[in-house]
N, C-alpha and C positions, 0 to 999 in steps of 0.2 A: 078840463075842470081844474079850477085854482083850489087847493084846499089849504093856502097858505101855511105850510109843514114848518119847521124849524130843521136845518139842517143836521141838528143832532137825532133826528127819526131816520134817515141812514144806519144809522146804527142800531137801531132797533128792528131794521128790515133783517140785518147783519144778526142779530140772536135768536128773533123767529126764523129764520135762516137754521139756525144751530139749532135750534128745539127738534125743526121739524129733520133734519137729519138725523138727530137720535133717536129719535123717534122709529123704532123697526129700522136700523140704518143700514140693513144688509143690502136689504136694493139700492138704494141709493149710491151705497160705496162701490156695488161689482158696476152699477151706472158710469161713476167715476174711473172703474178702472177700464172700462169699453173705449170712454175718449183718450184716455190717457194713452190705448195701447195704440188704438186710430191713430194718434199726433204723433207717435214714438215712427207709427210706419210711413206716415207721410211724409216725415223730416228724414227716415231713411231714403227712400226712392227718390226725394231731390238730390240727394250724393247720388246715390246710385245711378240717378238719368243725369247725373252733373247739369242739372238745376239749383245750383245750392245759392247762384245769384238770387234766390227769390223764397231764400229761407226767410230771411227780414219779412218781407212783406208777407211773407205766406203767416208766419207770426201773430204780425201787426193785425193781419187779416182775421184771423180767425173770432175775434169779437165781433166781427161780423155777424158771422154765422153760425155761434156761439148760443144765441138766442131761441134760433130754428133747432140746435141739439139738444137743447133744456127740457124741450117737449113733457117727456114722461117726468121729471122733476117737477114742472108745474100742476100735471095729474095728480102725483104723490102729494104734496101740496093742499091742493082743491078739494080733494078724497080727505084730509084730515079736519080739515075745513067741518066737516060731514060727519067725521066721528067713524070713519071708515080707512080700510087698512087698504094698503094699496100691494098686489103681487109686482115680481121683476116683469112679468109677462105684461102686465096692464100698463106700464111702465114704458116700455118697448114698442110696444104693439098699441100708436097712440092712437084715437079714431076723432078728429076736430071736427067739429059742426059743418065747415067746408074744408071736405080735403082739395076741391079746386083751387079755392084760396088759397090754401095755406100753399100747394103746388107751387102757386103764380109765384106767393110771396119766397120762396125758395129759390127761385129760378132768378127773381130779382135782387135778393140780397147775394145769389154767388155773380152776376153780373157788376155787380157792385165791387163785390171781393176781386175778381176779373179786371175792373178797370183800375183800382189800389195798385194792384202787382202791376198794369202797363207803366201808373204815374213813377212807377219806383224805378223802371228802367230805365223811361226818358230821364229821370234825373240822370242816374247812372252818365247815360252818354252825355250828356248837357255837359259833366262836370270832369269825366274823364275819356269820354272821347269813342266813339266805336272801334271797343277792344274786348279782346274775351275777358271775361270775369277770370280773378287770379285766382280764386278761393278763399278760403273765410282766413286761414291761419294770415294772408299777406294786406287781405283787405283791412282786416283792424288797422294794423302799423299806418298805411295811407288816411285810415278815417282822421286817425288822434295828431299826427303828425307834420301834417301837412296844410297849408290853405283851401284845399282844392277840399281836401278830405272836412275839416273844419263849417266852412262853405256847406257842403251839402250833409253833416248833421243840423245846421242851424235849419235852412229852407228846405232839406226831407222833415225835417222833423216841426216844420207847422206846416207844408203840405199833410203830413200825415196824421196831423192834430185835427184839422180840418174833415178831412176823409173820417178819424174817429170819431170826433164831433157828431158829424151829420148820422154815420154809420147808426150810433149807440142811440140817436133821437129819435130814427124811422122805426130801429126793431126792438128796444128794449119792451115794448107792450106789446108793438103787434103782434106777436108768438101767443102771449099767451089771451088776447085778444079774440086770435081768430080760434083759440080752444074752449073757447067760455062764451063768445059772440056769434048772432048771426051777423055778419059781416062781408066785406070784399076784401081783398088783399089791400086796394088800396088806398081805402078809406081806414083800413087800421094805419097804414104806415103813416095817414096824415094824423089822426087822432092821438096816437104816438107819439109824433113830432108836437104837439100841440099838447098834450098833458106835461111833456117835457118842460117844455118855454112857459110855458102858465108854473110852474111848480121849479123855477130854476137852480134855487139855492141848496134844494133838501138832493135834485139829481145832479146838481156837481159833484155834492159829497158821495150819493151813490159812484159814478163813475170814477170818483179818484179812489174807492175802495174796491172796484171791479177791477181798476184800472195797476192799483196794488198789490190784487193778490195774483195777479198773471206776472207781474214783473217775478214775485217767489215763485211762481210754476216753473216759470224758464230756468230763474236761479239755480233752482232744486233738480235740470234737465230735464222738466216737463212730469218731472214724478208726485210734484202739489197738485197737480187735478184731478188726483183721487181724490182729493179732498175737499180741494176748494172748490172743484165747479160744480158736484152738486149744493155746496154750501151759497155759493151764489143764485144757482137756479131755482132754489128754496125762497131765498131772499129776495128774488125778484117776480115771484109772487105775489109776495108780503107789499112788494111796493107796489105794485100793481094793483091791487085789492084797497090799498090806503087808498092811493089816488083817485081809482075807479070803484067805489063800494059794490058789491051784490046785487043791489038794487036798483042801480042801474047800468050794470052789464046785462041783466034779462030782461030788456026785452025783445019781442016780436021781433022787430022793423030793423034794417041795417042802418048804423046811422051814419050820414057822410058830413064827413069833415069839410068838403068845399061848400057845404050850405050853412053847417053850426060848429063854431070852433069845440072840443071837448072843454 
């Protein structure tokens, strides 16, 4: 669905965003602090299993499946929608119209994240050759330093603009999609990708504001997604709803994208 936005309604996905976090913001924040502590131990056990070659992309990655975590934030959301309060429990403990779906759609988006981390190693070797990873303190110096290092921030980083790209198109709706719809896995991912490119201007400015408050997450060592990612999965409700209204996310019938574009 084209609903021809102004790219300044990104930002007002960004304040209902905020409303609805303060709104009763205690779940939502111990929400925040669930992924935050998840991220803090993932990015441990790459040290730990000296995996830290795939800190980057593990990173990069996580807007992936970013969307698929949002779950109870788009409940909290939908629930105020309703004039209804939402518990940490209901939050948590999410039930979507198809948990098949949403399964598939799980399985698919970390296949995705799965092939991100392969494209990041073949660089890797492409540019420096099959060798062990030196670690992050020696790898910097080689990134900024060097042509080789140079070289592969320019073509990693639109391989990986591309992989973002596509990533933020499939699943930014299908989540909350297949929680509001009867649907398939993936016919949301196309209808998703398809309310995107119909509505391009108003979700560039979304992504470069998803795409900015993750850059302060990391800044902050991962300590902003107490805050910001339920302030995002608030807001990308709000954009979800814009684009898709109420009335016709209900109904009946699943609708498929390879017959009718959204």
């Amino acid at each position: 669905m084209a609903r021809d936005l102004p790219w300044q309604t990104a930002l007002t996905w960004l304040r209902q965003g905020w409303t609805d976090l303060m709104t009763n913001p205690l779940p939502s924040l111990i929400y925040g602090v669930g992924v935050y502590l998840v991220s803090v131990l993932v990015v441990w056990l790459l040290f730990r299993l000296e995996l830290d070659y795939a800190l980057f992309p593990a990173l990069a990655g996580f807007m992936v499946i970013g969307p698929l975590v949002a779950n109870g934030l788009y409940v909290k959301s939908r629930n105020l929608e309703k004039g209804r309060e939402t518990s940490l429990a209901e939050m948590l403990f999410v039930r979507p119209r198809s948990f098949v779906s949403t399964s598939f759609m799980g399985v698919i988006l970390l296949m995705l994240f799965l092939l991100w981390n392969r494209a990041a190693v073949l660089l890797w070797a492409l540019f420096f050759g099959v060798r062990p990873f030196p670690g992050i303190d020696e790898i910097l110096p080689w990134l900024f330093t060097t042509p080789q290092g140079w070289a592969l921030i320019v073509i990693g980083g639109a391989v990986g603009a591309l992989f973002a790209a596509f990533s933020f198109a499939i699943s930014v709706f299908a989540v909350p999609m297949l929680l509001e719809e009867r649907t398939d896995a993936l016919s949301a991912l196309g209808i998703s990708m398809a309310m995107v490119w119909n509505n391009l201007s108003v979700m560039i400015a979304w992504g470069a504001i998803v795409l900015g408050l993750f850059l302060v997450c990391i800044a902050t060592g991962l300590l902003g997604l107490i805050l910001v990612f339920p302030l995002l999965g608030h807001g990308t409700w709000h954009a979800y709803r814009a684009l898709r209204p109420a009335d016709r996310a209900e109904g009946d019938e699943p609708e498929r994208v390879f017959i009718s574009l959204a």
